[in-house]
DRENDO-1510 file (C-alpha; in Angstrom, 1 decimal, always signed):
<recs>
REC; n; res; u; v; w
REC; 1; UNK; -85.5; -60.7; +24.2 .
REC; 2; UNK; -83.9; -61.0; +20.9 .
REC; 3; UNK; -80.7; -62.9; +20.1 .
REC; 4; UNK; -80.3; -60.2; +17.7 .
REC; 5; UNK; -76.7; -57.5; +18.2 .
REC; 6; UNK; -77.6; -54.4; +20.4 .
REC; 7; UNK; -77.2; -51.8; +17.5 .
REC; 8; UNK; -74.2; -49.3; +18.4 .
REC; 9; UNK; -75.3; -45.9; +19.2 .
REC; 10; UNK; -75.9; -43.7; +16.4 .
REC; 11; UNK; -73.1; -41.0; +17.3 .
REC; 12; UNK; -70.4; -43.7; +16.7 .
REC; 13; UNK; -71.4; -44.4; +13.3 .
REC; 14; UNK; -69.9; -40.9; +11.8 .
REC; 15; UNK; -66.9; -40.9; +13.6 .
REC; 16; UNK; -64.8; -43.2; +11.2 .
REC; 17; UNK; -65.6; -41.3; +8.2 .
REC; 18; UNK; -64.5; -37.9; +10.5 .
REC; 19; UNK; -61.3; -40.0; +11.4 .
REC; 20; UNK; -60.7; -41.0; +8.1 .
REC; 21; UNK; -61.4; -37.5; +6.8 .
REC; 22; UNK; -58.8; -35.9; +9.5 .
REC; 23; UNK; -56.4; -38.2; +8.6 .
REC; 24; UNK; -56.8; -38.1; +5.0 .
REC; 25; UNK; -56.4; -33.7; +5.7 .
REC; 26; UNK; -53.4; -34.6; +7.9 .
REC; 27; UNK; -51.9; -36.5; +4.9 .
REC; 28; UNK; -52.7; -33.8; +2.4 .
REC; 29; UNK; -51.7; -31.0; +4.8 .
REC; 30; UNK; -48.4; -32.4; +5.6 .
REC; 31; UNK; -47.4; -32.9; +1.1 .
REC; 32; UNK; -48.5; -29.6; +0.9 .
REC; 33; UNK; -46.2; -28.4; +3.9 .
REC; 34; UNK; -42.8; -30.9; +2.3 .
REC; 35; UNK; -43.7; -29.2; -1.2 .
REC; 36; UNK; -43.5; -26.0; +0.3 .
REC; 37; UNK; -40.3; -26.6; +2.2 .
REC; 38; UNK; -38.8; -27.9; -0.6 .
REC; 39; UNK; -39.5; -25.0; -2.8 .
REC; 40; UNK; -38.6; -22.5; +0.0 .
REC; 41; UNK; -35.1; -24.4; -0.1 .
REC; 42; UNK; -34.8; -24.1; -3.4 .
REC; 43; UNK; -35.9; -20.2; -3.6 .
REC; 44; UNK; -33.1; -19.9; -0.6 .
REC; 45; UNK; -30.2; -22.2; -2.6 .
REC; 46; UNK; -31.0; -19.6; -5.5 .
REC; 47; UNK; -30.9; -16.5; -3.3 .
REC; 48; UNK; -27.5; -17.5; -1.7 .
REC; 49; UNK; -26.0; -18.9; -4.8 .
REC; 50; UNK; -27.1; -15.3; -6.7 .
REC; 51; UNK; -25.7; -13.4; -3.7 .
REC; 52; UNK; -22.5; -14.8; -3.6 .
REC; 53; UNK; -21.9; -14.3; -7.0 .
REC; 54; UNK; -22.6; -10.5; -6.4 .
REC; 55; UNK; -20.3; -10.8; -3.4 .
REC; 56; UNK; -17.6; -12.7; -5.6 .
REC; 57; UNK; -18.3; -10.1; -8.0 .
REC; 58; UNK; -17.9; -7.3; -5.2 .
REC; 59; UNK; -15.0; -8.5; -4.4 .
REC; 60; UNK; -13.4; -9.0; -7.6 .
REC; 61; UNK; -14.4; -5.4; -8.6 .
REC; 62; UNK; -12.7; -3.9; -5.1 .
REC; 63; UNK; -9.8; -6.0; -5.9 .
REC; 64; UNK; -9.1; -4.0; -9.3 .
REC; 65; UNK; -10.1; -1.1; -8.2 .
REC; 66; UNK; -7.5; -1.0; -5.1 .
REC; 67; UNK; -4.8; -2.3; -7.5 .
REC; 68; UNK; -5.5; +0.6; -10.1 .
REC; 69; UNK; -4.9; +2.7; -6.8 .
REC; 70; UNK; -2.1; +0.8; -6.0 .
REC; 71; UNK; -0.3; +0.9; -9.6 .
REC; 72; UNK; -1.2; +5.2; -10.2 .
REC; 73; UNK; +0.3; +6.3; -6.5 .
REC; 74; UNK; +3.3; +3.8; -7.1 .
REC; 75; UNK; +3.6; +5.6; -10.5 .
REC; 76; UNK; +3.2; +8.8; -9.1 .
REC; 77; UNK; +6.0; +8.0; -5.9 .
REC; 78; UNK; +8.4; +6.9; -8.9 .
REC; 79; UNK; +7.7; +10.3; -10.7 .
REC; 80; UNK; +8.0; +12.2; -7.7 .
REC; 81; UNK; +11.5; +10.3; -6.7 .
REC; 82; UNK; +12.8; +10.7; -10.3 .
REC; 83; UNK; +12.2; +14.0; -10.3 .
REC; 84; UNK; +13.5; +15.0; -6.7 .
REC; 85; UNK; +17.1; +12.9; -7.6 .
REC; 86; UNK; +16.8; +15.0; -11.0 .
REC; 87; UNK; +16.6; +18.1; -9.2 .
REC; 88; UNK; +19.3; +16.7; -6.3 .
REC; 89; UNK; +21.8; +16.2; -9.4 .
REC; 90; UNK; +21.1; +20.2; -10.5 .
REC; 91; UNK; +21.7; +21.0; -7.2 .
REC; 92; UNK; +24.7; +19.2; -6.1 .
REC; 93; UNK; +26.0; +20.4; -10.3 .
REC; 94; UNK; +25.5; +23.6; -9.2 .
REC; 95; UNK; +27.1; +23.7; -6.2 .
REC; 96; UNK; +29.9; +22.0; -7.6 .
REC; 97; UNK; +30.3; +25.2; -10.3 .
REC; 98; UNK; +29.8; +27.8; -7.4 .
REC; 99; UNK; +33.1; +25.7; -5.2 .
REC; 100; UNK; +34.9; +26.0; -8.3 .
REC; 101; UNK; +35.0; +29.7; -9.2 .
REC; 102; UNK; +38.0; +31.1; -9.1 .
REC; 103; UNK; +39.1; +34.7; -7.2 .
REC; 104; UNK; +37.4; +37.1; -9.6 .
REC; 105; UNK; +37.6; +41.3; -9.1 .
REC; 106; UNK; +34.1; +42.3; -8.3 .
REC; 107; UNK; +33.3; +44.6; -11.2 .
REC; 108; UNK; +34.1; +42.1; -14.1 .
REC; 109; UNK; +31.1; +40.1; -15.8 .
REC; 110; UNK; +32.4; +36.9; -15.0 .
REC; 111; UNK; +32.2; +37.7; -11.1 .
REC; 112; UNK; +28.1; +38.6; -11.9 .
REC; 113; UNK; +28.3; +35.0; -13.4 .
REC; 114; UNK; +29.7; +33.0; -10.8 .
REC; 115; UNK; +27.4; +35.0; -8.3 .
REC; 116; UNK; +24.5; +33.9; -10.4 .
REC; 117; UNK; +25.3; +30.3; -10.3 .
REC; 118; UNK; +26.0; +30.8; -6.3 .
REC; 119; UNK; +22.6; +31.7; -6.2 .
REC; 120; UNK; +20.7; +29.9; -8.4 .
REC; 121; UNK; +22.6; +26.9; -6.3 .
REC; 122; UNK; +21.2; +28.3; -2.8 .
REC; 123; UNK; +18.0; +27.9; -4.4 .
REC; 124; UNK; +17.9; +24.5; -5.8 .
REC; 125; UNK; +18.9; +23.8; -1.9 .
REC; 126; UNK; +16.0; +25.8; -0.9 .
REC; 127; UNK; +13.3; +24.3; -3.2 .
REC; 128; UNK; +14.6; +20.5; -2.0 .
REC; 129; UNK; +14.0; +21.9; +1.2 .
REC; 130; UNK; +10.5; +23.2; +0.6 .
REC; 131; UNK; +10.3; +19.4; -0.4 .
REC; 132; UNK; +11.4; +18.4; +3.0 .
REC; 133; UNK; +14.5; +17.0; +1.1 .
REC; 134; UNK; +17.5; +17.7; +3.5 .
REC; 135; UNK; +21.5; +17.3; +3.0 .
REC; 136; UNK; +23.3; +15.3; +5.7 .
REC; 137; UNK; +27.0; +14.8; +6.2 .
REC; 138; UNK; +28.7; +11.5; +6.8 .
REC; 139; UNK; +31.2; +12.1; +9.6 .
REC; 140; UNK; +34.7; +11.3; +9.2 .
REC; 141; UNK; +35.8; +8.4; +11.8 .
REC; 142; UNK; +32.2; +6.8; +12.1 .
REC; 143; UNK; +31.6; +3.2; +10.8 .
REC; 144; UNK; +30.7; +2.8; +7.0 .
REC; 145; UNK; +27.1; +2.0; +7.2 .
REC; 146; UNK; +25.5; +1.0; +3.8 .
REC; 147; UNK; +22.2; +2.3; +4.5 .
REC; 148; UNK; +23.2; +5.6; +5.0 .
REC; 149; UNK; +27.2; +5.5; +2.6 .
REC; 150; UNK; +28.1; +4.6; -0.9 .
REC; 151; UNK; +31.4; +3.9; -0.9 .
REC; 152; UNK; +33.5; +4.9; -4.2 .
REC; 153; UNK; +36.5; +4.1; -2.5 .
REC; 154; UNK; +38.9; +3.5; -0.1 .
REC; 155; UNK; +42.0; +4.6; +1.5 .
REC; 156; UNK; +44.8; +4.3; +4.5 .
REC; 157; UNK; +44.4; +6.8; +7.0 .
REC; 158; UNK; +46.6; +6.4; +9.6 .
REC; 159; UNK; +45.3; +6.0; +13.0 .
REC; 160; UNK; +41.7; +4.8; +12.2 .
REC; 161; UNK; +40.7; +1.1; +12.0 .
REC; 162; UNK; +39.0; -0.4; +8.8 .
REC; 163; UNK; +35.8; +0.6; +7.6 .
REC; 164; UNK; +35.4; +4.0; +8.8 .
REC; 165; UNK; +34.7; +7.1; +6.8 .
REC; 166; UNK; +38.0; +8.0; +5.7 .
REC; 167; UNK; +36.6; +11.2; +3.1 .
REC; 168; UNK; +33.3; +12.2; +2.3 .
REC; 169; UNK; +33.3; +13.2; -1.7 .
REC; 170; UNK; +29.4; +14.1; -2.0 .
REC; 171; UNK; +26.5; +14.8; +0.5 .
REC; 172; UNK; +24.2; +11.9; +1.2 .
REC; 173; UNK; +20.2; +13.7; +1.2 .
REC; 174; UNK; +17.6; +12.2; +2.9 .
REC; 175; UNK; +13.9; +13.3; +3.5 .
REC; 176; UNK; +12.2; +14.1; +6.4 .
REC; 177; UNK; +10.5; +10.8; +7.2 .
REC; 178; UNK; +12.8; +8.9; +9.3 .
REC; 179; UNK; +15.0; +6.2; +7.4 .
REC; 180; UNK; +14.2; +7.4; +4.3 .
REC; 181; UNK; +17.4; +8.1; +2.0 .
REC; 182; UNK; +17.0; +9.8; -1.4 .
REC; 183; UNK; +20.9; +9.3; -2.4 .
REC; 184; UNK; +23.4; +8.1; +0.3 .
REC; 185; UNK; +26.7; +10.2; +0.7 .
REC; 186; UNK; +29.3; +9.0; -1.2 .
REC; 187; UNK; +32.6; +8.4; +0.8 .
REC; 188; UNK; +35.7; +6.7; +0.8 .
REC; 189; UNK; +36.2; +4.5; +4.2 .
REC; 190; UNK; +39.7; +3.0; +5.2 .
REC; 191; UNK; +41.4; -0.4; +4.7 .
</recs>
């Protein structure tokens, strides 16, 4: 017997290159996976950055567009009301010339006229109420509400307590929407 080492078997001697070989892959694999990652959360940062730019954008864009709505249908509202307290001031004019006509004999030219202007007033009423424009009355003894009465005026009446509707002088007209005044009637309430 030989004081010489027993020699180790010969399948251990490849094993620690193997090892060192899978841990040397394990090292590589495991850069390449952190490069990776790290470009995949750079391509993602990019991604959402550029996306909400187009959303800023988006937005932005809807923005002007709804306040270019916005600005023509206000625009067109204020036409639309200029025009309807245009044609409430023909109206109420007219009517005013029809009150005032005086007795005329039915054959003479002026009577034709003052017919004319009757009708030509029942129409102006017609067409503001084609518009759904309607005249309303204040009535005479009920509070003075601002919302509804302009007050020109005022008077004693005897009998009625302050701020009433002592007169009316003009028609208030309103349009068929509820609470919505065109022109309140103009009255005169009490002291």
């Amino acid at each position: 017997m030989s004081d010489a080492a027993p020699l180790p078997p010969p399948s251990d001697a490849p094993a620690e290159p193997t090892l060192r070989r899978v841990c040397a892959e394990l090292i590589a694999l495991r850069e390449r996976n952190d490069r990776q990652h790290r470009l995949f959360e750079q391509a993602l940062g990019q991604a959402r950055d550029e996306l909400q730019a187009k959303i800023g954008q988006f937005a932005a864009d809807a923005q002007q567009a709804y306040q270019r709505l916005r600005d023509e249908l206000t625009g067109e509202k204020r036409h639309s009301l200029a025009l309807l307290n245009a044609l409430m001031d023909l109206a109420l004019d007219l009517q005013k010339v029809a009150a005032a006509r005086p007795p005329l004999d039915a054959g003479t030219p002026a009577a034709g006229w003052a017919e004319g202007v009757a009708v030509a007033a029942r129409r102006a009423e017609a067409v503001l109420a084609q518009f759904g424009v309607h005249r309303y009355d204040a009535v005479v003894g009920s509070p003075y509400q601002p919302a509804l009465h302009e007050r020109i005026g005022s008077r004693s009446v005897e009998g009625m307590g302050p701020s009433l509707v002592a007169t009316q002088v003009e028609p208030g007209y309103a349009s068929q929407q509820p609470d919505f005044v065109l022109r309140r009637a103009k009255v005169l309430i009490t002291e």
